[in-house]
VOGU-3710 file (C-alpha; in Angstrom, 3 decimals, decimal comma):
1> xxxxxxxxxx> -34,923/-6,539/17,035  -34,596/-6,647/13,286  -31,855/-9,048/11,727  -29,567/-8,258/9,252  -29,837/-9,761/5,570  -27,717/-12,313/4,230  -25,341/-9,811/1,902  -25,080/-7,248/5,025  -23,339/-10,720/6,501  -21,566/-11,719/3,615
11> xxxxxxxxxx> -20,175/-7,955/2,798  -19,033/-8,627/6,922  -17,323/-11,916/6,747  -15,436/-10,897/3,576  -14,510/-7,394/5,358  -13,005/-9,398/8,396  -10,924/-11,924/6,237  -9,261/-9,657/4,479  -8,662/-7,484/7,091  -7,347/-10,492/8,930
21> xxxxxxxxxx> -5,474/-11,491/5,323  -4,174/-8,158/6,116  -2,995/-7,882/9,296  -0,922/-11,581/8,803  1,300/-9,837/5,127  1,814/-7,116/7,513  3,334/-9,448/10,340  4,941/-11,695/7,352  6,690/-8,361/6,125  8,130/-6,970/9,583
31> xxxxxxxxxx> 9,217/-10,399/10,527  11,643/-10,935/7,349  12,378/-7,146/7,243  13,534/-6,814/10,830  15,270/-10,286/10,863  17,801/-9,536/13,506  15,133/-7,973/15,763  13,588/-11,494/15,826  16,942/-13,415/16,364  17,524/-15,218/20,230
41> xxxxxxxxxx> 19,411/-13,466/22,521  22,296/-16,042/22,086  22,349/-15,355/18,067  22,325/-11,490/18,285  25,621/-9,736/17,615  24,506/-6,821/19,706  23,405/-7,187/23,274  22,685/-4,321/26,040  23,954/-6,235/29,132  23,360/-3,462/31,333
51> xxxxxxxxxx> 21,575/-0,089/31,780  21,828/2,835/34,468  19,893/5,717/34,039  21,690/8,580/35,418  19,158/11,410/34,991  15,878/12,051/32,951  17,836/12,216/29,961  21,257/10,515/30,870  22,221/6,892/31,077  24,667/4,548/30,553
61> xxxxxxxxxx> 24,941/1,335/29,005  26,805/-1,684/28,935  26,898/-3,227/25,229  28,607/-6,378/23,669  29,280/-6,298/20,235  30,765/-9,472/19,379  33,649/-10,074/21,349  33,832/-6,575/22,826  32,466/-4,710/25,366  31,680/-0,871/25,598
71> xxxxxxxxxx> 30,828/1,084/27,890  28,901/3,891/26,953  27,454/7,025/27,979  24,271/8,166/26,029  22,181/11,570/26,584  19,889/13,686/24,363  22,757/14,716/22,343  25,010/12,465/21,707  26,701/8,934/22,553  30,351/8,272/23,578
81> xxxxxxxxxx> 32,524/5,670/24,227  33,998/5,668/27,657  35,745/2,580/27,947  36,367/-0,768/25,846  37,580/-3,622/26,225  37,522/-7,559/25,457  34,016/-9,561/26,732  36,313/-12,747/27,571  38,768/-10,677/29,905  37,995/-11,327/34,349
91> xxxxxxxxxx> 35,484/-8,566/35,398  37,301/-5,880/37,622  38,361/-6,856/41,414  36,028/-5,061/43,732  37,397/-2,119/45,789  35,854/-3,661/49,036  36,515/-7,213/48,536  40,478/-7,222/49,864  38,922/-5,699/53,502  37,146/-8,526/53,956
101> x> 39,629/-11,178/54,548
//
């Protein structure tokens, strides 16, 4: 097996660091660009608390924003609202719950 010279290796290492110099900007850049991507859940204004997909292209999704909560129905075309309210009001009573007692 025939070896390599030395500048084939040097021409190498110095095409992997920057490469690796590189790859590490790139990182840098998307982490201060997309800074609220990056946030903890607990910091992030927007959370999807819930989602039910109701078809291939139908779903719906529970959202907080703040201190509201939407609910909202999203398919290929288009996204509505179909209900809002506060995120600190009681969660609605159960239709089975009273026929238990």
């Amino acid at each position: 097996m025939q070896s390599m010279p030395n500048h084939d290796w040097a021409q190498y290492s110095l095409s992997m660091t920057f490469v690796l110099l590189l790859l590490a900007a790139a990182l840098w850049w998307l982490s201060r660009r997309n800074k609220g991507f990056l946030l903890p859940a607990n910091q992030r204004r927007i959370q999807i608390l819930e989602a039910y997909p109701m078809g291939l292209r139908h779903k719906l999704l529970l959202v907080q924003v703040d201190s509201q909560r939407l609910l909202l129905a999203i398919n290929a075309n288009d996204i509505q609202t179909l209900h809002a309210w506060p995120a600190d009001s009681p969660p609605p009573a159960q239709q089975g719950a009273s026929d238990a007692l």
